[in-house]
C-alpha positions as CSV (number, residue, x, y, z in Angstrom):
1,X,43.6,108.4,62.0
2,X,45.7,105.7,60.3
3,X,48.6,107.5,61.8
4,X,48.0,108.2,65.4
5,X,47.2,104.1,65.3
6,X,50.8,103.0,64.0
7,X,52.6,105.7,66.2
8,X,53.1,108.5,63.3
9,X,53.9,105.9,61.0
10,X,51.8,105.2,57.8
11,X,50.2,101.6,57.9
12,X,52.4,99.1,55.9
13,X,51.9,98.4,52.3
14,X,49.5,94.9,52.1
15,X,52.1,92.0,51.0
16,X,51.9,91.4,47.2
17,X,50.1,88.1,46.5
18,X,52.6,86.1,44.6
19,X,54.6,87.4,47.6
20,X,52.6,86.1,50.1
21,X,52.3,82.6,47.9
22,X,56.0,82.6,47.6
23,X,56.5,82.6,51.2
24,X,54.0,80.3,52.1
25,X,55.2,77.8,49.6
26,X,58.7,77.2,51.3
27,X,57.0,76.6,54.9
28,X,57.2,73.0,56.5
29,X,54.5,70.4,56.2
30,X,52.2,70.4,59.7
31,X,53.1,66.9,60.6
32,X,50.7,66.9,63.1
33,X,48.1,67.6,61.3
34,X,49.2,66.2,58.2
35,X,47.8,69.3,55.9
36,X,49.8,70.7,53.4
37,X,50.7,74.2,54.2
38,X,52.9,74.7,50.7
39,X,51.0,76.7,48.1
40,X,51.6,75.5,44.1
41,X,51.1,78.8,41.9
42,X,51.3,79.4,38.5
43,X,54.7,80.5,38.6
44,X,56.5,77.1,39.7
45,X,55.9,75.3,36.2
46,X,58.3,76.5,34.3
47,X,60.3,75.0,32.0
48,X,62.3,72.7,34.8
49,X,59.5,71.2,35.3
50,X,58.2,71.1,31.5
51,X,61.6,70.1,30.3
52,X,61.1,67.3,33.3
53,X,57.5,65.7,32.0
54,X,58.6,65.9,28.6
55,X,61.7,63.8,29.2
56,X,59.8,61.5,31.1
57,X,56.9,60.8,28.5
58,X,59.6,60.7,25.8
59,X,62.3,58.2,28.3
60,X,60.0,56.1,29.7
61,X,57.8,54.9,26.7
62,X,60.8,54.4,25.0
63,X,62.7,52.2,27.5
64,X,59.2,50.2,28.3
65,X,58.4,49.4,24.3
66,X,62.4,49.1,23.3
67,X,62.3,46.7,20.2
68,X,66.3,45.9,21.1
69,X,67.7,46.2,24.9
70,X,70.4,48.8,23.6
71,X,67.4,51.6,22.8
72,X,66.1,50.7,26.5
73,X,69.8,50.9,28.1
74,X,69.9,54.5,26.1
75,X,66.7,55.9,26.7
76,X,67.8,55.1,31.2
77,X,70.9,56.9,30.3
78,X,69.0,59.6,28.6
79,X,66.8,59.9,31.9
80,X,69.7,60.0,34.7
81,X,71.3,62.5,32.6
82,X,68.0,64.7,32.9
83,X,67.6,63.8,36.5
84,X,70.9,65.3,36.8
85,X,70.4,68.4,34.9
86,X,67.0,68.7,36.7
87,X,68.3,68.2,40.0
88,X,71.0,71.4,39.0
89,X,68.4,73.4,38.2
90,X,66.5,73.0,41.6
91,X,63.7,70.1,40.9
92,X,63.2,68.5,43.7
93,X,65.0,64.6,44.2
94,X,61.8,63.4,45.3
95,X,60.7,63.7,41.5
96,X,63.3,61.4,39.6
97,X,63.6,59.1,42.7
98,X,59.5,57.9,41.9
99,X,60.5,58.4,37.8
100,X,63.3,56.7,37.4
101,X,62.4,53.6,39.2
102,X,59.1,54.1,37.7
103,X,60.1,53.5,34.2
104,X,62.7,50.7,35.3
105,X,59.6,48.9,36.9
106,X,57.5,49.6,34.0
107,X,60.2,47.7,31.9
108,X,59.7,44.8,32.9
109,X,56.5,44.3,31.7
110,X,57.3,43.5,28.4
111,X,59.9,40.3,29.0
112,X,57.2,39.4,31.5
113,X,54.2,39.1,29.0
114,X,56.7,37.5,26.2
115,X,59.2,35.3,28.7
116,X,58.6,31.3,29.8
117,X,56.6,32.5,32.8
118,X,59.4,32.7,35.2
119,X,61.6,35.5,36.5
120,X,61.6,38.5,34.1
121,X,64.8,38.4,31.8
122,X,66.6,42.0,30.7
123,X,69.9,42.7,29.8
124,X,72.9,42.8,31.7
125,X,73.4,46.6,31.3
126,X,69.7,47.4,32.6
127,X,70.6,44.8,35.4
128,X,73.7,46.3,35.6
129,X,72.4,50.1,36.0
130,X,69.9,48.8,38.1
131,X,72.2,47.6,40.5
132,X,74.7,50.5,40.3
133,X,72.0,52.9,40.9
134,X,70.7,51.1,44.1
135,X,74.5,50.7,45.3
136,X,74.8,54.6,44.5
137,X,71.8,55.1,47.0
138,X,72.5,52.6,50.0
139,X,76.1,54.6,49.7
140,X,73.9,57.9,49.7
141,X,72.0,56.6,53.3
142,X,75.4,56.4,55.5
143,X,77.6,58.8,53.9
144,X,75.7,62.0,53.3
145,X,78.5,64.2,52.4
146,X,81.2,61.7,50.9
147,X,83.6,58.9,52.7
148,X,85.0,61.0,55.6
149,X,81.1,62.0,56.5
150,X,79.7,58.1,57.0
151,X,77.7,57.4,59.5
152,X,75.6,54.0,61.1
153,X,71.5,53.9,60.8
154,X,70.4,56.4,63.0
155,X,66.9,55.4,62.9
156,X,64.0,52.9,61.7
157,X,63.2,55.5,58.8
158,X,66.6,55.8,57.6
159,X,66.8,51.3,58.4
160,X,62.9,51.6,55.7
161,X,65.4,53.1,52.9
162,X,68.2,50.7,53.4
163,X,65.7,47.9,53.3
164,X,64.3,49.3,50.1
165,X,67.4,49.9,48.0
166,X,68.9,46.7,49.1
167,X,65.8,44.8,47.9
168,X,65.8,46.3,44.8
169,X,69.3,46.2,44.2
170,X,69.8,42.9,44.8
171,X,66.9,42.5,42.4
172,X,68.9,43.9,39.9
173,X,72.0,42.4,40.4
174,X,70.5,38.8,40.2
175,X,68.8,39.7,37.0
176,X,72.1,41.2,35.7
177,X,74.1,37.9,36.5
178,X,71.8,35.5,35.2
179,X,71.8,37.7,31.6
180,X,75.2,37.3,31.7
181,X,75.2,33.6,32.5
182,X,72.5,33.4,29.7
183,X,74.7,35.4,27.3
184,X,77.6,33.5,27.9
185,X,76.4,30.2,28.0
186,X,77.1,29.1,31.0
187,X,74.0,26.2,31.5
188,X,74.2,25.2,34.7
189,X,75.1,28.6,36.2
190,X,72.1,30.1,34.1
191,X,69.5,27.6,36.1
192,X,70.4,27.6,39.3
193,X,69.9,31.4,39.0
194,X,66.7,31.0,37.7
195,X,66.1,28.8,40.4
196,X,67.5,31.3,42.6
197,X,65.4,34.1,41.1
198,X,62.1,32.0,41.3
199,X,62.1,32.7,45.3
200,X,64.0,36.2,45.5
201,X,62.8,38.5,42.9
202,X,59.0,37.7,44.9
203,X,60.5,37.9,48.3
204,X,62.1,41.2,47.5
205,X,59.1,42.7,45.7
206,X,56.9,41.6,48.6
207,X,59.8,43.3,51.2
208,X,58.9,46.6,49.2
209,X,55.5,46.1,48.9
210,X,55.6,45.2,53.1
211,X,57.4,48.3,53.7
212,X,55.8,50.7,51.3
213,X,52.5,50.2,52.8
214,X,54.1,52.1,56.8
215,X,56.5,53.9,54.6
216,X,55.8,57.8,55.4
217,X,58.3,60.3,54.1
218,X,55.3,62.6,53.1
219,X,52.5,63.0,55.6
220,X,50.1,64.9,53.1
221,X,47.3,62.6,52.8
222,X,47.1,62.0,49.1
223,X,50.8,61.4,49.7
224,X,50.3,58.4,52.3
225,X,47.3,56.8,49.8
226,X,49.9,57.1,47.3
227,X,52.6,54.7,48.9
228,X,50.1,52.6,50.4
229,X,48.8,51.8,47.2
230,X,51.8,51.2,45.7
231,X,52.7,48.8,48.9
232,X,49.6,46.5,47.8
233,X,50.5,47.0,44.0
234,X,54.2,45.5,44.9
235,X,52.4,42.8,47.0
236,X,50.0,41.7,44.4
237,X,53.2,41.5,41.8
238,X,55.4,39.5,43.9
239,X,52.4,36.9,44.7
240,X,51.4,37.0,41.0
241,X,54.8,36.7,40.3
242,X,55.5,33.3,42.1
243,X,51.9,31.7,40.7
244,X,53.0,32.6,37.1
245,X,55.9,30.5,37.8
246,X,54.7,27.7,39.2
247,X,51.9,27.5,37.2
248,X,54.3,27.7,34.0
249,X,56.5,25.0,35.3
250,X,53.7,22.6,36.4
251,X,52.6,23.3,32.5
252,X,49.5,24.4,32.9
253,X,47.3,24.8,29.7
254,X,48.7,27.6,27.5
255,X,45.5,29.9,27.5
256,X,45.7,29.9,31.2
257,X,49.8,30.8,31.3
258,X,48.9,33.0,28.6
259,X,46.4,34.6,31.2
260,X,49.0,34.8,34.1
261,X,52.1,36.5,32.0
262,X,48.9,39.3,30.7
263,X,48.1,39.6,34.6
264,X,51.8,40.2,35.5
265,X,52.8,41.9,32.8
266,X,49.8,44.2,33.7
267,X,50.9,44.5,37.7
268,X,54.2,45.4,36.7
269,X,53.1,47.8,34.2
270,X,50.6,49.6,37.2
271,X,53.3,50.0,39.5
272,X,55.4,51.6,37.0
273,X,52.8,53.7,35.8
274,X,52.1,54.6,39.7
275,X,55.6,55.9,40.5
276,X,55.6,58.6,37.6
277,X,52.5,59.4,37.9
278,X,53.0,60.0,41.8
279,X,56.4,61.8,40.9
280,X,54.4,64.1,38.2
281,X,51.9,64.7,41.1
282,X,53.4,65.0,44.5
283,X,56.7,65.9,43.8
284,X,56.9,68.0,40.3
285,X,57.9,70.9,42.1
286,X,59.6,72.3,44.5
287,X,57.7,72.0,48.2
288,X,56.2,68.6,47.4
289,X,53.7,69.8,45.0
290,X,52.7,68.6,41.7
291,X,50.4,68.8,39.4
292,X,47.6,67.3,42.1
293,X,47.4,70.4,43.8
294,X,47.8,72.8,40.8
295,X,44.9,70.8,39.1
296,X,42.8,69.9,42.2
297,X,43.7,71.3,45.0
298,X,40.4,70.9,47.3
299,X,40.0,67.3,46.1
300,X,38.9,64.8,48.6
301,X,42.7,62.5,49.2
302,X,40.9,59.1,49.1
303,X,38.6,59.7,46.0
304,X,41.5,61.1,44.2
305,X,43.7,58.0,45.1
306,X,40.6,55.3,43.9
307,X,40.1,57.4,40.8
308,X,44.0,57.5,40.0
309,X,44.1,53.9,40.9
310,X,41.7,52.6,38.5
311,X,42.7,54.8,36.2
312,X,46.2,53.4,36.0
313,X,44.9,50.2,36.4
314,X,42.7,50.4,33.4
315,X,45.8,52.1,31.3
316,X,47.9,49.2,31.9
317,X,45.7,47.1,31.4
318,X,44.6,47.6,27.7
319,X,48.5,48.8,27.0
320,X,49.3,44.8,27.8
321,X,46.0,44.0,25.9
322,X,47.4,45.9,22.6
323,X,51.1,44.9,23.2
324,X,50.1,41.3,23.5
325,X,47.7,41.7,20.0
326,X,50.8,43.2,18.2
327,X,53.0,40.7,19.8
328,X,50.7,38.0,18.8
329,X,50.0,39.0,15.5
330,X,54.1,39.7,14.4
331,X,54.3,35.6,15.8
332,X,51.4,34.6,13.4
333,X,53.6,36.4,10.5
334,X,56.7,34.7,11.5
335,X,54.7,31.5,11.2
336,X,53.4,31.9,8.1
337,X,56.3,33.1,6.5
338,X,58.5,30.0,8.2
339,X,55.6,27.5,6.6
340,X,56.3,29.6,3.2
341,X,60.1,28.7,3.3
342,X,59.5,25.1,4.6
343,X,57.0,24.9,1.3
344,X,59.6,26.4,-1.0
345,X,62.0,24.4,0.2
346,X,60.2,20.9,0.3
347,X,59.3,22.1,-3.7
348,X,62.7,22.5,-4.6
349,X,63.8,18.9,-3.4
350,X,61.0,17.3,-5.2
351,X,62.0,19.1,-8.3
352,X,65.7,18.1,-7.2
């Protein structure tokens, strides 16, 4: 029967499964529709992707809670040298793109809770990375394929990038120049960049906020929640930012300054803590998919997105809460031991 149906031909064989999931997982995201129509299975985390969480939960802590700038500049390199390796073994770009910046954001969070309340100081080689990394990818948007291959903005997505990376780059570079203004002693230089920095660094994280929040290069739902939220996370930071600053100059009682670096510190700390954990989830693997869609992938987008959110909010929060009580507690130490010395030494002039 089965062969007078398929013309003397025996019926084909069904499609293995992993088969069929393999070839479903490279198809194209339904734009109209904005459903994901790539499949995660079991066999896509492997150890690129291992070897890609591990280095980020290794990296990043390590460049966030850096006792000395040098372990933070090292523990960046150590992370663009696995985003390179990564990106040679197939991971997709999307991944270290969210990471990278991720932990750079996320680094900031601890000069911001222990500064003066103004404009967050690092060193001049994370400014400096910072900067050159940025540079790297505005070269990346018009020249594709190297010099000979550069090419004008061709559209308002492509103009959305641009915008981005020159925000953030210019971000870094001001941050890198007033370290090295700071470093070298250069006093009137040093504040009029600080003054300088007081309006930009604000302006530019409200620019990325702005942007973030129509940004779409991902139309899969969770995926849009994703950078919208981190559109209002960048907003909240840059206004946060500016009041912090303000309120710090106009010398406002310390438990209330004290109150505004925790805040920011915490804001910065989120929308670090947002971008890896959107890379770890949307983009862990190749196809757009992460460990969202291994994990849950019937979950309803906008109660996954509120739970993630206040989730990382509560994270960051209590990680400022027990860097602050550290922080606080190694000060009360340094006091102590400072009165000690003053004691010993006001005892050795009387006996003098």
């Amino acid at each position: 029967e089965h062969l007078e149906q398929h013309g003397g031909r025996p019926p084909p064989a069904p499609a293995h499964p992993l088969a069929m999931a393999a070839a479903h997982h490279t198809m194209p995201l339904d734009e109209a529709t904005a459903s994901p129509v790539a499949m995660c299975d079991g066999r896509a985390l492997g150890p690129a992707a291992w070897y890609a969480l591990l280095t980020t939960v290794v990296a990043g802590p390590l460049f966030v809670a850096a006792p000395h700038p040098g372990v933070a500049t090292v523990a960046l390199l150590a992370g663009t040298g696995a985003a390179v390796h990564q990106l040679s073994l197939g991971l997709p770009g999307e991944f270290w793109a969210h990471a990278l910046i991720g932990i750079m954001l996320a680094g900031c969070a601890s000069p911001a809770l222990s500064g003066d309340g103004g404009p967050v100081a690092v060193s001049k080689w994370q400014g400096g990375l910072g900067a050159a990394a940025f540079a790297l990818l505005l070269f990346g948007e018009f020249c594709h394929h190297g010099p000979s291959s550069c090419s004008p903005v061709k559209s308002v997505h492509m103009l959305a990038h641009v915008a981005i990376e020159a925000a953030a780059g210019s971000f870094a570079l001001l941050a890198m120049l007033a370290a090295i203004a700071t470093e070298r002693r250069w006093t009137r230089a040093a504040a009029r960049l600080s003054t300088m920095r007081r309006l930009h660094d604000p302006i530019a994280l409200a620019v990325l906020g702005h942007i973030l929040t129509q940004h779409q290069h991902d139309p899969q739902p969770i995926a849009v929640l994703f950078h919208i939220t981190q559109g209002r996370s960048m907003l909240a930071l840059g206004l946060c930012s500016v009041v912090c600053s303000v309120a710090h100059d106009a010398g406002v009682p310390v438990a209330a300054g004290t109150t505004l670096r925790l805040l920011t510190a915490t804001l910065w700390l989120l929308n670090g803590l947002w971008l890896v954990h959107m890379a770890a989830f949307m983009y862990l693997l190749p196809g757009r998919c992460g460990l969202h869609q291994l994990l849950w992938p019937s979950a309803n987008a906008d109660e996954a997105a509120t739970v993630y959110l206040a989730t990382d909010a509560w994270l960051s929060a209590v990680a400022v809460c027990v860097a602050y009580w550290l922080g606080a507690r190694t000060a009360a130490a340094e006091e102590r031991q400072a009165l000690v010395e003053m004691g010993r030494q006001a005892e050795g002039l009387a006996v003098a």
